[in-house]
C-alpha positions as CSV (number, residue, x, y, z in Angstrom):
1,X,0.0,0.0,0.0
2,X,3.3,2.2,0.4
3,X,4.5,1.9,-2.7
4,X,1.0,2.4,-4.4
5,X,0.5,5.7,-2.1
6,X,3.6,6.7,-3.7
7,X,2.8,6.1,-7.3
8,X,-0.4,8.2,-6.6
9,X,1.3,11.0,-5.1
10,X,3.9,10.9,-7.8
11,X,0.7,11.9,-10.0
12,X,-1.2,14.1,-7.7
13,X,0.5,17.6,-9.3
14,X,-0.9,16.2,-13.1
15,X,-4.4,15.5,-11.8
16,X,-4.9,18.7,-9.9
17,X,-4.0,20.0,-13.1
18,X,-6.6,18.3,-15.2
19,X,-9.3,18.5,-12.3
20,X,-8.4,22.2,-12.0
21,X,-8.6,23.3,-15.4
22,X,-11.8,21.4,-16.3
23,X,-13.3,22.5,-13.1
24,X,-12.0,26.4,-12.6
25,X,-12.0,26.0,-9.1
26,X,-8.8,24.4,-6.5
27,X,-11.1,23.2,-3.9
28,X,-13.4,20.8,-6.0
29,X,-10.1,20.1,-8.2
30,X,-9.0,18.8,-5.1
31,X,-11.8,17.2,-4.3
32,X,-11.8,14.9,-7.9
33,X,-8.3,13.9,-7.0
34,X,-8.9,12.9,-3.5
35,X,-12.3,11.1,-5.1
36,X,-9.8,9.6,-7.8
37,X,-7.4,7.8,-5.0
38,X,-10.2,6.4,-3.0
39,X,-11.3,4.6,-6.4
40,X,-8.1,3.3,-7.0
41,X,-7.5,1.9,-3.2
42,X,-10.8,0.5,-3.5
43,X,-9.6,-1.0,-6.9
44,X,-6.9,-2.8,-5.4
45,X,-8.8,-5.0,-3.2
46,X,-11.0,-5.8,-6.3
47,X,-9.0,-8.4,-8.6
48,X,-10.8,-7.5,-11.4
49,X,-10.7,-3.8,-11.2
50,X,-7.0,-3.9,-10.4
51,X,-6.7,-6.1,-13.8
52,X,-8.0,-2.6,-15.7
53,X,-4.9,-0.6,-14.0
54,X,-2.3,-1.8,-16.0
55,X,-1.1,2.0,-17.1
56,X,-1.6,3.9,-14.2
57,X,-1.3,7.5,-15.3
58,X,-3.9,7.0,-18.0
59,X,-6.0,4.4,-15.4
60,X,-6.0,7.7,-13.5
61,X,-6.7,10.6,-16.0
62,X,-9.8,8.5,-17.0
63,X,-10.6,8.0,-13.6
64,X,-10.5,11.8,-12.6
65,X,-12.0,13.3,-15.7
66,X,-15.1,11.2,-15.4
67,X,-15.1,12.6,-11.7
68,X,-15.1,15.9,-13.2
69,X,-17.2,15.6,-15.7
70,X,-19.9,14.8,-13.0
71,X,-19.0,17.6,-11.2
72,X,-19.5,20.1,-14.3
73,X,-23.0,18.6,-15.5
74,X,-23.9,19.7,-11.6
75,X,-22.4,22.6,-11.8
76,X,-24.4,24.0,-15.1
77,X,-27.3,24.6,-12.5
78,X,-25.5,26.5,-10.0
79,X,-24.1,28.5,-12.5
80,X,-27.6,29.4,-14.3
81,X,-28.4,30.8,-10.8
82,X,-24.8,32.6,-10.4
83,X,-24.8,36.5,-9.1
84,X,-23.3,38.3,-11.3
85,X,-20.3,37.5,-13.5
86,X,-18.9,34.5,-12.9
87,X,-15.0,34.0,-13.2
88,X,-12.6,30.7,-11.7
89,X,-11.5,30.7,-8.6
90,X,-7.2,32.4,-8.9
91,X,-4.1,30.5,-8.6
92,X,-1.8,33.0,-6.9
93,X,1.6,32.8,-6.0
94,X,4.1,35.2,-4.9
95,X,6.4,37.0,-7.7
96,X,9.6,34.9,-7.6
97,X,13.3,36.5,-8.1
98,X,13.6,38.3,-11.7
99,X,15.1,37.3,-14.9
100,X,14.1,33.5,-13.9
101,X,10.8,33.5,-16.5
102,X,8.5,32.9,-13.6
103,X,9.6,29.6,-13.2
104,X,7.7,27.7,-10.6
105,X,8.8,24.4,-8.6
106,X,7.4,21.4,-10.3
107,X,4.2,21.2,-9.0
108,X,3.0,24.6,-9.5
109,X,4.5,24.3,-13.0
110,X,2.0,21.5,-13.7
111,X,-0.9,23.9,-12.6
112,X,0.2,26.2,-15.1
113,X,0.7,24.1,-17.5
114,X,1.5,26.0,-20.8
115,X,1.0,29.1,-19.5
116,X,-3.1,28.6,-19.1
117,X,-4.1,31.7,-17.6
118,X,-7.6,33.4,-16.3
119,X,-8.8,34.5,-20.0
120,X,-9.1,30.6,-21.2
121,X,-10.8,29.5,-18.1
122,X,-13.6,31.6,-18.3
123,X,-13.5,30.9,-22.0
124,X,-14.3,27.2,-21.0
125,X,-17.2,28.3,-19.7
126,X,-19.1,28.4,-22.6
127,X,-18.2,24.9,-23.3
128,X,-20.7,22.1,-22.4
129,X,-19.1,19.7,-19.6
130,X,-18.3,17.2,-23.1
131,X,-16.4,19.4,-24.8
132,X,-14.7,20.7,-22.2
133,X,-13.2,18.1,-20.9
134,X,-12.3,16.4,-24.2
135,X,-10.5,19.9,-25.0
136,X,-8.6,19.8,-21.7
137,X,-7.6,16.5,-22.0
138,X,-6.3,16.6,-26.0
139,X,-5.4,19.9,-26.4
140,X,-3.8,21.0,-22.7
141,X,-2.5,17.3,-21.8
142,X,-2.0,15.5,-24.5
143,X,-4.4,12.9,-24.2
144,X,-5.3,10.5,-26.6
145,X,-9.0,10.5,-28.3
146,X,-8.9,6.8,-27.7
147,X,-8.8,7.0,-23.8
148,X,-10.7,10.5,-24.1
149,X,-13.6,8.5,-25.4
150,X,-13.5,6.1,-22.1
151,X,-13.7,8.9,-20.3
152,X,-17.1,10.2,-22.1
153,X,-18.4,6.9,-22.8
154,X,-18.4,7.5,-26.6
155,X,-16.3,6.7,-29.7
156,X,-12.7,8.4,-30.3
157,X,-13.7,9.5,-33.8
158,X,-17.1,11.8,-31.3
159,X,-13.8,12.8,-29.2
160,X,-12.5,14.3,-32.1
161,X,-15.4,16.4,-33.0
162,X,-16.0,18.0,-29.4
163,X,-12.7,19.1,-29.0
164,X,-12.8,20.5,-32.6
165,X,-15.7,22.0,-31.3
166,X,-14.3,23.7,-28.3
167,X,-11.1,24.7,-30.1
168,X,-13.0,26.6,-32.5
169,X,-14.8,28.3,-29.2
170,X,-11.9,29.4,-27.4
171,X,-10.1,30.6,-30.3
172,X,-12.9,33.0,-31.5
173,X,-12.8,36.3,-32.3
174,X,-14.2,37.8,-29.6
175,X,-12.1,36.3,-26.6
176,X,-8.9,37.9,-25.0
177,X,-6.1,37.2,-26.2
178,X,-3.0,35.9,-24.0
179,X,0.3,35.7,-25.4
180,X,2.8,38.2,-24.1
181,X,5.8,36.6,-22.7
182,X,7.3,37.4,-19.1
183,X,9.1,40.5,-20.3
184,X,6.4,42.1,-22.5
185,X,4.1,40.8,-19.4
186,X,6.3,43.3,-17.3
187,X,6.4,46.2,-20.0
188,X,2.5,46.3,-20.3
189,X,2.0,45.4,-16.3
190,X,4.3,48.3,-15.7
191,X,2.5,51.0,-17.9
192,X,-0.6,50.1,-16.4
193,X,0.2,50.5,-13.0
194,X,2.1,54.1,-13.8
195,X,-1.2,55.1,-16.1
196,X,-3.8,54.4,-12.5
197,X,-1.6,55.8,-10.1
198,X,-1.0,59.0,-12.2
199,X,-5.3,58.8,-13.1
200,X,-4.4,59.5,-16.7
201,X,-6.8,58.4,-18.8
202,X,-5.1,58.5,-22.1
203,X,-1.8,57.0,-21.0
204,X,-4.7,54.4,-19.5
205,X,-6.3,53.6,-22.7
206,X,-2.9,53.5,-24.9
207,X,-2.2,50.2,-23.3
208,X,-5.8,49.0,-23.3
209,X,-6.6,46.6,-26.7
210,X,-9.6,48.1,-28.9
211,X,-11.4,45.2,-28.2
212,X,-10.4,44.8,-24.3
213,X,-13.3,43.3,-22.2
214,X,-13.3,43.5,-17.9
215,X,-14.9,41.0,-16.1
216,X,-15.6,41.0,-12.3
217,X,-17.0,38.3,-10.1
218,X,-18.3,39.4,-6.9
219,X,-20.2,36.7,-6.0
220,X,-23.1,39.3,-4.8
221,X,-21.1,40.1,-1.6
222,X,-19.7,43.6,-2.8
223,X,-20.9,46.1,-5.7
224,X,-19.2,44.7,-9.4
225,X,-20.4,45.2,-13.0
226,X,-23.0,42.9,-13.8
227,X,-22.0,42.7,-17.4
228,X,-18.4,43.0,-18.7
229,X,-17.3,46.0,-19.4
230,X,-16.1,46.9,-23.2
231,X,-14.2,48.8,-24.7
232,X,-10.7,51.2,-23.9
233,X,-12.7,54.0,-23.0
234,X,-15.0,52.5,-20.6
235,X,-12.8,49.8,-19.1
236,X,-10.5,52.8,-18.7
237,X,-13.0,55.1,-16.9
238,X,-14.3,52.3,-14.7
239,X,-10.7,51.3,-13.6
240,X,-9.5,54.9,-12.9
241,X,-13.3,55.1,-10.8
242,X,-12.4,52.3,-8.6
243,X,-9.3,53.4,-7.3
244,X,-10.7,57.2,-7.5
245,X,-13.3,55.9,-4.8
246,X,-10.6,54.3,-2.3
247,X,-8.7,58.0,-2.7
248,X,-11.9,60.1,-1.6
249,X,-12.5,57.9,1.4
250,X,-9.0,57.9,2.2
251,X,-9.1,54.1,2.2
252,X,-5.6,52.5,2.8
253,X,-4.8,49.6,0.5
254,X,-2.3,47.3,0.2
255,X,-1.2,46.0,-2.9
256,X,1.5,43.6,-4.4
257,X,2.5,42.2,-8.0
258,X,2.0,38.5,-8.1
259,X,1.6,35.2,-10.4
260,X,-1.9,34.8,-11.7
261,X,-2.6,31.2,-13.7
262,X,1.3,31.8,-13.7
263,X,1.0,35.7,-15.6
264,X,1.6,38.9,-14.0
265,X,-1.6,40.1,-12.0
266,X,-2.0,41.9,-8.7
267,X,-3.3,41.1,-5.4
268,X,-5.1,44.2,-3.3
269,X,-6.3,43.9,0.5
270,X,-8.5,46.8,1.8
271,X,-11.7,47.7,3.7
272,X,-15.2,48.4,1.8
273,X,-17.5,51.4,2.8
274,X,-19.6,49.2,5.5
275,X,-16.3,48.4,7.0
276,X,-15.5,44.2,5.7
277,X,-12.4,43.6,4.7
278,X,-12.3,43.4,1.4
279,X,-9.8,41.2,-1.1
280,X,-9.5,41.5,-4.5
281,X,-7.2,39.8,-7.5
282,X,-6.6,41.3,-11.5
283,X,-5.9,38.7,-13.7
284,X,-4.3,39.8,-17.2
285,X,-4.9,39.0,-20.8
286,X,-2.2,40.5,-22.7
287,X,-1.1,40.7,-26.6
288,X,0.5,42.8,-29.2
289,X,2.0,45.2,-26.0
290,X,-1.9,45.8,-24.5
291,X,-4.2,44.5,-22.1
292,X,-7.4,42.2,-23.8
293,X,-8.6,41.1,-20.5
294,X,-8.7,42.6,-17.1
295,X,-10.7,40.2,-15.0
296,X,-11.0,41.1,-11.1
297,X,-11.9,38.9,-8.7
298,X,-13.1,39.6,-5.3
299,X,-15.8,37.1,-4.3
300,X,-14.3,36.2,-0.9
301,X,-15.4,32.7,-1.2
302,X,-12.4,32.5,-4.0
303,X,-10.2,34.6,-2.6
304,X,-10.2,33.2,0.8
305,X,-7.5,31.3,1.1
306,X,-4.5,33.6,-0.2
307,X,-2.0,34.3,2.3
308,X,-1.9,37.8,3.4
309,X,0.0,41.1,2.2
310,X,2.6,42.3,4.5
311,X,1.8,45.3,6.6
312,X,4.4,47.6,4.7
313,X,2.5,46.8,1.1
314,X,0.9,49.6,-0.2
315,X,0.4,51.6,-3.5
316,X,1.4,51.8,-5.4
317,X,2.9,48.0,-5.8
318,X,6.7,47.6,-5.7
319,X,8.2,45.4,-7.6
């Protein structure tokens, strides 16, 4: 039973992974992975299920994705009664040392696997639970249709087709583009910040895409957009407004530069009008030197968990 715990901990980083990206949120992630070891330990006591194990990192995918793809056909429903904008819950990590490309340990690495960042996730939303996970399993981790088809209880050749399907979704026209590397990330992150702190609008909108689109996920616990926001003009007016509010009431807010789905974002800590703390994380989408997607999360159920800013953070962020 040692050894086999070790095999499956050996795998743990991949299937948080899969679980994570298929599900947008770490907790239930978690959750399918946990749910995926108890069906293996209970496998070995079966002789015939243990006979099916014979390659245990695909034994395990399969295992895990059909966990997962329970999970999503639930989750439809609770989404259809969501408040407000919905967004995935953040992966954040501290900024490490410069000039090392972000590099993460090994398991975070996994979790941000190809770069994935907030802007695909909520893309994946539109997907039905199918096509989602035969898209995550192909297209992010290399899976084959044959064993993606086990996992959906269909034929490899109907694999095919919903992952064709769902890349043809998340590579439309209208969804934010994400391909700056760490040093244009930096360049464009940079700008940004200098263009809010100064409250200069233009300088604002010159690193904002035409087509840029801001997203904000409250949860219905503090005032957000209820539809995204379009537009350089407007997503620059509404940005400038927030932090124009937290200056008028003389609000003092911490702030940091961290790794978001493994891309530059930032972290804030701060206290609303009716006095509740108040946390909030900016995922970026960034191409062609300018932002596509500003996506701001602050429903505290997501954002829960992060460890805290230290007491001498504050704004703007230093970096």
């Amino acid at each position: 039973m040692e050894t086999t715990a070790a095999e499956f901990e050996a795998e743990r980083g991949r299937l948080t992974a899969v679980a994570y990206r298929m599900l947008g949120s770490r907790g239930e992630a978690e959750d399918a992975v946990q749910e995926t070891w108890l069906r293996y330990s209970t496998a070995l006591g079966d002789p015939a299920a243990r006979a099916e194990v014979r390659h245990l990192r695909a034994w395990l995918t399969t295992t895990c994705a059909r966990i997962c793809l329970d999970v999503l056909r639930s989750a439809r429903v609770r989404r259809e009664t969501y408040p407000g904008q919905w967004l995935p819950e953040p992966l954040v990590a501290p900024l490490p040392p410069a000039a090392d490309g972000f590099a993460p340990d090994p398991a975070e690495r996994a979790l941000r696997r190809d770069q994935l960042g907030t802007a695909l996730q909520v893309v994946l939303e539109r997907l039905g639970p199918e096509q989602r996970v035969a898209f995550v399993l192909h297209d992010v981790f290399a899976v084959p249709f044959a064993r993606i088809a086990e996992a959906l209880d269909t034929t490899p050749e109907a694999a095919r087709q919903l992952a064709s399907r769902a890349r043809r979704a998340v590579t439309a026209a209208d969804v934010p583009r994400h391909t700056a590397d760490p040093a244009e990330q930096r360049r464009v992150l940079a700008a940004f910040l200098a263009a809010t702190e100064s409250g200069d609008l233009a300088a604002l909108v010159r690193v904002l895409a035409p087509d840029v689109v801001l997203i904000g996920d409250s949860g219905g616990r503090f005032p957000a957009a209820r539809r995204p926001v379009t537009g350089p003009d407007a997503v620059g007016r509404f940005t400038l407004g927030l932090f124009a509010q937290a200056a008028r009431r003389g609000q003092r807010v911490r702030s940091g530069v961290v790794l978001v789905d493994g891309s530059l974002g930032l972290q804030f800590e701060g206290v609303h009008t009716d006095g509740r703390p108040m946390r909030l994380v900016v995922a970026f989408a960034m191409a062609d030197g300018r932002i596509t997607g500003i996506f701001n999360q602050l429903n505290p159920e997501k954002v829960a968990g992060l460890p805290a800013l230290p007491e001498s953070a504050g704004w703007p962020p230093r970096w």
